[in-house]
N, C-alpha and C positions, 0 to 999 in steps of 0.2 A: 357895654354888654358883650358879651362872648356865649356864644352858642354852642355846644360840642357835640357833635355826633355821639349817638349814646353807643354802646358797646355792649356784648352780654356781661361783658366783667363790671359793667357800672349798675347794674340790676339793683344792687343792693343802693345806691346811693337813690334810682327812682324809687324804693320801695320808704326808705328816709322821709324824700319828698310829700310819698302818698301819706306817711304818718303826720306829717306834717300840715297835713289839707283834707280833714278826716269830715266838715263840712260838705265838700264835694260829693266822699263817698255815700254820707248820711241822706244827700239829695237826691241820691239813685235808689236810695231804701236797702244801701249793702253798706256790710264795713270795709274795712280798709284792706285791701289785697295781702294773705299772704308772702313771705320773701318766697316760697317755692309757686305762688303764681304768678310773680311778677318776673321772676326769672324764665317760667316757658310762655307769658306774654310775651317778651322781649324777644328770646329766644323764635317765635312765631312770624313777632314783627321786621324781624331781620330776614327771613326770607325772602321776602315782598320786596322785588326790585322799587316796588315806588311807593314804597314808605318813606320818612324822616323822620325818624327820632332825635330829638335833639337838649341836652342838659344846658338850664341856662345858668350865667356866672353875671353875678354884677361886678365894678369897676373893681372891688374889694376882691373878686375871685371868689365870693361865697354865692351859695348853691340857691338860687331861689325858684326855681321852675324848670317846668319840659314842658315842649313843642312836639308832638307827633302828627303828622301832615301825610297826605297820601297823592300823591301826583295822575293827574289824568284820571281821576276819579272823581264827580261818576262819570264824569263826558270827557273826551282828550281834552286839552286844553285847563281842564280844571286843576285847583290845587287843592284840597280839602283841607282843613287847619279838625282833624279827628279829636285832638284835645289840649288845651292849653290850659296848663295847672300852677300854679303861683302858691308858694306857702301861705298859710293863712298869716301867718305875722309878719308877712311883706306885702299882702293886700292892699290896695288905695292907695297904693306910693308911685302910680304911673309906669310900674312896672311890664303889664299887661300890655299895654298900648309903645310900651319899647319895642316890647317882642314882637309883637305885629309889626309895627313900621319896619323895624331890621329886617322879619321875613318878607315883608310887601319889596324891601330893595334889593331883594335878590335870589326873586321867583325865579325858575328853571325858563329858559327861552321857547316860545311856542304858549306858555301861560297866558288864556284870556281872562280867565276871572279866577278870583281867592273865592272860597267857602268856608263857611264857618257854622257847624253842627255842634247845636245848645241842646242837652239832652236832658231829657226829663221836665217838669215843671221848672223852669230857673229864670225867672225874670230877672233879676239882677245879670246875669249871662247875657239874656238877650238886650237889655239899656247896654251892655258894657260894647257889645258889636256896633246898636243903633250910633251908638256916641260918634265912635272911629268910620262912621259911615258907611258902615254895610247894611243894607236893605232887606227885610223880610223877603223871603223867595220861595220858601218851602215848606206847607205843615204837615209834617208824618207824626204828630200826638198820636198819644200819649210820651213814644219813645224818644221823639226826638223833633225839633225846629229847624231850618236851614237860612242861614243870612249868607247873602252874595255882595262882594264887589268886586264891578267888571273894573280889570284893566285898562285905560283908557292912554297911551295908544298900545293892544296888546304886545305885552313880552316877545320881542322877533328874536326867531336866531341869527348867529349872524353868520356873513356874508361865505362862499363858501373858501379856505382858506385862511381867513382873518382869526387869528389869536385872539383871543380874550382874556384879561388876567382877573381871578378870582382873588376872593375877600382875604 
């Protein structure tokens, strides 16, 4: 799997995706994002020093999802996983629980717990968190659910000096 930092020039490729997973939108009671709203989406989200948007690639290089995550939000320490979206016809291929694990290997340092915000009525969302081990933590219904898992031992930074080489 390959992850890629999304870009405002790749706008159009998450707006692909979103047609591609038109379920999701239908479970929020809207359609599918305009390309000129998913452009100043993006455009929005790039601001936000501690956002992460990210395009996922499987071993083929083809386009099967995005990761947008919010760092230190809502408490320091947290990382919020805001949406992970998976084509509908790459669904139930374990796809999901890649993406998770890949990001649980290489949360930002200081990270003591993942969040993962199920929005709307979506029980399928919330079995798909329970599965991979995240814990109910939070009900803000109708809008929205919260599952947590803590870090166990938290994401340290390291040492002051010491190198670290990235993925």
């Amino acid at each position: 799997m390959n992850a890629t930092p999304l870009a405002l020039h790749h706008a159009p490729l998450l707006h692909q995706l979103y047609a591609a997973a038109p379920g999701y939108f239908a479970l929020l009671g809207t359609r599918v994002p305009h390309i000129k709203d998913v452009e100043r989406d993006v455009e929005i989200a790039l601001l936000d020093p501690r956002r992460s948007l990210e395009l996922l690639y499987d071993e083929r290089g083809e386009l099967f999802g995005s990761l947008d995550c919010k760092h230190d939000y809502p408490e320091p320490g947290d990382l919020t996983i805001n949406l992970l979206l998976i084509r509908e016809d790459r669904q139930s291929q374990g796809l999901g629980e890649q993406a998770v694990r890949h990001l649980e290997a290489r949360v930002p340092p200081g990270t003591t717990r993942i969040l993962a915000s199920v929005l709307g009525e979506n029980p399928r969302g919330a079995r798909f968190w329970e599965r991979l081990g995240y814990t109910f933590t939070m009900d803000a219904r109708p809008v929205m659910s919260w599952y947590a898992h803590p870090l166990t031992p938290p994401r340290t930074p390291p040492a002051p000096g010491v190198q670290v080489a990235s993925d």
